[in-house]
C-alpha positions in Angstrom: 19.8 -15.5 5.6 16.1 -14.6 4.0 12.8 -16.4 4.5 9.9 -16.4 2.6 6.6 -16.8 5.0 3.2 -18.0 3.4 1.2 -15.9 6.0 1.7 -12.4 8.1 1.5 -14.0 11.5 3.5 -14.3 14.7 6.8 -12.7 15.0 6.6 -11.7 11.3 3.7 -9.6 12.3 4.7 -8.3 16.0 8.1 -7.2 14.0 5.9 -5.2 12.0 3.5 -3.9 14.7 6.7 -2.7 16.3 8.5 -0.7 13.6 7.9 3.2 14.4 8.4 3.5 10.4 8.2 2.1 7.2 8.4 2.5 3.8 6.1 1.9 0.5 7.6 1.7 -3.3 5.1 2.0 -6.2 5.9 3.3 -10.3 3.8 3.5 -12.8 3.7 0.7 -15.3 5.3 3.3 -18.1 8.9 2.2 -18.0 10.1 6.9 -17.9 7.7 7.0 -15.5 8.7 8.1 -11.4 9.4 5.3 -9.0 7.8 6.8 -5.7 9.2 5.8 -2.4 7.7 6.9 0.9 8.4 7.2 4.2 5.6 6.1 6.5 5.1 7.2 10.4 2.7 8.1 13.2 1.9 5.8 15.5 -0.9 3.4 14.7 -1.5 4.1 10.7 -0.5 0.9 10.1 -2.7 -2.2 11.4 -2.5 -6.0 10.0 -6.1 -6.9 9.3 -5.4 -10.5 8.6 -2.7 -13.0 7.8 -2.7 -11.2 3.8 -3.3 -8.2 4.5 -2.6 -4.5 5.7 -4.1 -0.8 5.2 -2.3 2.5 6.2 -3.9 6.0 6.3 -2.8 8.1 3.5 -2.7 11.2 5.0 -2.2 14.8 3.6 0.9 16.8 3.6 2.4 15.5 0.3 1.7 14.6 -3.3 -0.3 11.4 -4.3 2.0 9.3 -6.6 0.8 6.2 -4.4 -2.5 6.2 -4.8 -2.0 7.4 -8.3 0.0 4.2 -9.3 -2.9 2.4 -7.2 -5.3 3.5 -9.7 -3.7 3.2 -12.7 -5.5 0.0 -14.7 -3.4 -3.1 -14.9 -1.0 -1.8 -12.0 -1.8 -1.8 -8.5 1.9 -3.2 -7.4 3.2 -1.8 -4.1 5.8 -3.1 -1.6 5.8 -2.0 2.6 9.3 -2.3 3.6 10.2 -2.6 7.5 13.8 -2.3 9.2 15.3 -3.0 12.2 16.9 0.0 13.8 17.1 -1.8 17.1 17.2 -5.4 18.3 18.5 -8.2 16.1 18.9 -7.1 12.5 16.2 -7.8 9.6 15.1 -6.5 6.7 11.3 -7.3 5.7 9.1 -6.7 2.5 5.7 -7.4 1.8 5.1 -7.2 -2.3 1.3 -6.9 -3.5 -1.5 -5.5 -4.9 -2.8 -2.1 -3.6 -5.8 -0.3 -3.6 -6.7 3.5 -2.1 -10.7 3.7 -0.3 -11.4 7.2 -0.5 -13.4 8.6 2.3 -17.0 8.5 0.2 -16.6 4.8 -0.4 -18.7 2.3 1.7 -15.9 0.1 3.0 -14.6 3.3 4.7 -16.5 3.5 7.6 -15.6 -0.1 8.6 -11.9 0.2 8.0 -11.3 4.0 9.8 -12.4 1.7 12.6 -9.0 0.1 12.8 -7.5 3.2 13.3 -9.0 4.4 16.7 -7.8 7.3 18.2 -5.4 8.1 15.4 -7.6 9.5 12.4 -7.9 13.1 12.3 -9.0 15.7 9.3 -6.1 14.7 6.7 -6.8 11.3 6.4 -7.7 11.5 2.6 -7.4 7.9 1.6 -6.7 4.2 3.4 -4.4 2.0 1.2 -5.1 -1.3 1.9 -2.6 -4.0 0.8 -3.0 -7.9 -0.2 0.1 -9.2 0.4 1.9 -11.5 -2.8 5.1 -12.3 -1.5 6.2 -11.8 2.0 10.7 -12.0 2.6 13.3 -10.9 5.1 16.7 -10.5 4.7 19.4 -10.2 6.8 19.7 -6.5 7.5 23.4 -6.4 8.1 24.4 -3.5 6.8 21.5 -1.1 8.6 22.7 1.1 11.1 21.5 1.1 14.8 19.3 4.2 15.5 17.6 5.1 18.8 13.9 5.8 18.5 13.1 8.6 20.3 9.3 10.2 20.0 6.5 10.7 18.0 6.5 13.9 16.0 3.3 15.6 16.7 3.7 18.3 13.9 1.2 16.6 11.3 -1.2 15.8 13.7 -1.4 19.6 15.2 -0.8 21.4 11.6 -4.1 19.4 10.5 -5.8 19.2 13.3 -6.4 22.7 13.3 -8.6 22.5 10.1 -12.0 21.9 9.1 -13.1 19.1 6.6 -13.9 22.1 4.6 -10.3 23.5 5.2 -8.7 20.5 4.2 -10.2 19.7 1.6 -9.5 23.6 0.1 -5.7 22.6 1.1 -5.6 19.2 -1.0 -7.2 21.1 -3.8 -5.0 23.7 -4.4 -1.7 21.8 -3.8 0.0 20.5 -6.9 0.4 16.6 -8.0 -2.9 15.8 -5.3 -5.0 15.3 -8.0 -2.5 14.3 -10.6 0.7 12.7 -10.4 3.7 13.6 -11.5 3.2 11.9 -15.0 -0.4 12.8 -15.1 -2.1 10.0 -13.7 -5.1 10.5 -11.8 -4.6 10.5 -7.9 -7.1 11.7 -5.3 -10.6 12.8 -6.0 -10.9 16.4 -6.8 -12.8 18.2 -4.5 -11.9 14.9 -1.4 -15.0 13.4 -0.8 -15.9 14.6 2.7 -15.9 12.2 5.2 -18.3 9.8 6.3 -18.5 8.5 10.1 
């Protein structure tokens, strides 16, 4: 039934690498707190960089309980869950620590470079993740489902704005710059990009 693998490597990480979604879980550490639970698409936001760990682009679009449970001292936890809608069935998680880069910090410019061709004007933040524990499980019980396409909705709503625009957008929208319990999130006004 489930493994437990001491590395992201081989098939563990072409299973990832070929998942068109996945998922991230993080809650603050106040028990009344809001569990958050995302969905996670678009085709080549998620990259391995090495056998412990992954980064995503945070995009716009939506509030910022992740990176607000990111930055709360003493938390950090996170956990990237992949299923199999096709092929052989499995279940796989990757628990650890997380951390949001915000475009103004100066690991940025070497990490956006592991998204090629994908980044566009709402990438506010890349959440890179050091993996603790790394599981599959069986992944009986989850359905088959075709993947069809790409939606291309996100990428054309927000590549029609500015840097400037954006960051106007992210300003004004509500639990950006705070989450839902009132923990800082993204940097208000976004740090504009650097290259």
């Amino acid at each position: 039934m489930g493994k437990r693998y001491e590395r992201i490597e081989g098939r563990i990480r072409d299973f990832i690498e070929q998942q068109p979604v996945f998922f991230t879980a993080t809650a603050p550490l106040d028990g009344d707190g809001h569990v958050n639970l995302s969905p996670k698409g678009r085709a080549g936001t998620l990259v391995v960089i090495d056998e412990q760990t992954l980064a995503y682009l945070d995009f716009g679009g939506s509030g910022a309980e992740t990176v607000a449970h990111l930055r709360e001292p003493g938390n950090g936890r996170i956990t990237l869950m992949w299923c199999a809608f096709e092929g052989p069935p499995k279940v796989l998680r990757v628990h650890g620590s997380g951390e949001a880069v915000f475009r103004d910090d100066p690991r940025w410019p070497a990490l956006i470079t592991h998204f090629a061709g994908v980044d566009g004007p709402s990438a506010r933040a890349i959440v890179v993740v050091h993996a603790r524990r790394i599981s599959d499980a069986c992944g009986f019980a989850v359905p088959f489902m075709t993947y069809q396409e790409e939606r291309t909705q996100h990428a054309e709503h927000f590549g029609r704005k500015t840097d400037d625009e954006f960051a106007a957008y992210c300003a004004k929208k509500e639990h950006v710059g705070v989450s839902l319990d009132g923990l800082p999130a993204l940097p208000l006004p976004l740090p504009p990009r650097t290259e």
